[in-house]
C-alpha positions as CSV (number, residue, x, y, z in Angstrom):
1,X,22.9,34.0,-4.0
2,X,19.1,33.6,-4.9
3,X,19.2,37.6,-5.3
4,X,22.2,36.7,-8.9
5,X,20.2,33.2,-9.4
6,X,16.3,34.3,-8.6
7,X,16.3,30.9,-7.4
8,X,14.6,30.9,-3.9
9,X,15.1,26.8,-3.6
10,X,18.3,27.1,-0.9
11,X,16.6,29.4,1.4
12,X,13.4,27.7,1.2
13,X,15.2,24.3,2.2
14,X,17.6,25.9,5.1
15,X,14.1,27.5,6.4
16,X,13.0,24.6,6.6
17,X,15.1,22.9,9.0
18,X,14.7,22.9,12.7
19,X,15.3,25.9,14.7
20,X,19.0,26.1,16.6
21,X,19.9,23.9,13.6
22,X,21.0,26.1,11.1
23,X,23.0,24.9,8.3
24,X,26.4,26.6,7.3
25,X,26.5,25.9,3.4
26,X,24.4,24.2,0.8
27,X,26.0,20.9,1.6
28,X,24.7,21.2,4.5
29,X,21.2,22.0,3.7
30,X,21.3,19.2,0.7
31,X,22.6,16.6,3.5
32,X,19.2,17.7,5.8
33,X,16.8,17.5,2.8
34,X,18.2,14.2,1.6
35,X,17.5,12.7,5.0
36,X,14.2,14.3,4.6
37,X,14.1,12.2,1.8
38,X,14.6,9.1,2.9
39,X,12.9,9.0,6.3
40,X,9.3,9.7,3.6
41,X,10.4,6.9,1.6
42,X,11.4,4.7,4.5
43,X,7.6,5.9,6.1
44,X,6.0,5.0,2.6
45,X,8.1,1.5,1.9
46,X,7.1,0.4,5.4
47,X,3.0,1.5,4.8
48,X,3.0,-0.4,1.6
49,X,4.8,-3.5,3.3
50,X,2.0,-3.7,5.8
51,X,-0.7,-3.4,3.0
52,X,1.2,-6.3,1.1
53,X,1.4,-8.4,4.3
54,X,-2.1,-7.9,4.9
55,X,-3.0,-9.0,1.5
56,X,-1.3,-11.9,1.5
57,X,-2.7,-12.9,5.3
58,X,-6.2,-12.2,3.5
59,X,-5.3,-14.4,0.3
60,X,-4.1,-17.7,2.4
61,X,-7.3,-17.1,4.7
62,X,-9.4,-17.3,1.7
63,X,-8.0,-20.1,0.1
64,X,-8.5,-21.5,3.2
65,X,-12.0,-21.1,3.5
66,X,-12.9,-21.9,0.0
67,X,-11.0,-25.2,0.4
68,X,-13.7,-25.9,3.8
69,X,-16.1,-24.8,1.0
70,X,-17.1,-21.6,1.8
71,X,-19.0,-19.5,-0.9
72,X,-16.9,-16.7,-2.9
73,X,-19.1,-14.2,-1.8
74,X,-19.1,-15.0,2.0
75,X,-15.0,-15.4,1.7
76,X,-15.2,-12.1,0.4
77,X,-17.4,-10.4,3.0
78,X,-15.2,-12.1,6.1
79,X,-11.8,-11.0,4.5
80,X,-13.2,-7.6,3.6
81,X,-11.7,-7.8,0.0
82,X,-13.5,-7.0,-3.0
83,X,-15.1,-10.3,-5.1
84,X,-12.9,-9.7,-8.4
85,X,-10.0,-10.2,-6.3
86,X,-10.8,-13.3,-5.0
87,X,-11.7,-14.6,-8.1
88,X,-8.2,-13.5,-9.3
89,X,-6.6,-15.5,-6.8
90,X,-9.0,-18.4,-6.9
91,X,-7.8,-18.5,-11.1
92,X,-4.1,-17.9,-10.3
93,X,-4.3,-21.3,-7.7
94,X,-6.7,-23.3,-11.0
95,X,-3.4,-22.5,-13.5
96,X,-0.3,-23.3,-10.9
């Protein structure tokens, strides 16, 4: 097909694919590179859920300790998050 087409895209998917697993027909293949697909995007969605949860575990803490009247700069330093961010959250609690 790629030799009418000049299209190498097929046999550069089916090669990828485990060995002793070799697809039949381009369903096939398309069927194996879609999983491919989502098993990355279920590997990226849950590395970005842990960076959000972590976030948010670092944003309560340091309301927390600015409420027992630690400075912005300390809070900073303990939750390891940059200054401007704190001060973002800080204003976001000032307007609610």
């Amino acid at each position: 097909m790629s030799v009418l087409t000049q299209d190498n895209r097929f046999e550069e998917a089916a090669n990828v694919i485990e060995e002793g697993d070799e697809p039949k027909n381009m369903c096939e293949v398309l069927d194996k590179v879609e999983q491919r697909g989502k098993e990355i995007g279920d590997e990226i969605g849950e590395k970005i859920g842990k960076e959000i949860g972590e976030m948010s575990r670092a944003k309560k803490a340091a309301i927390n300790m600015k409420m027992k009247g630690y400075s912005t700069k300390e809070i900073s330093e303990i939750v390891e998050v940059d200054i401007d961010i704190i001060n973002s959250w800080f204003s976001e609690i000032v307007l609610i």
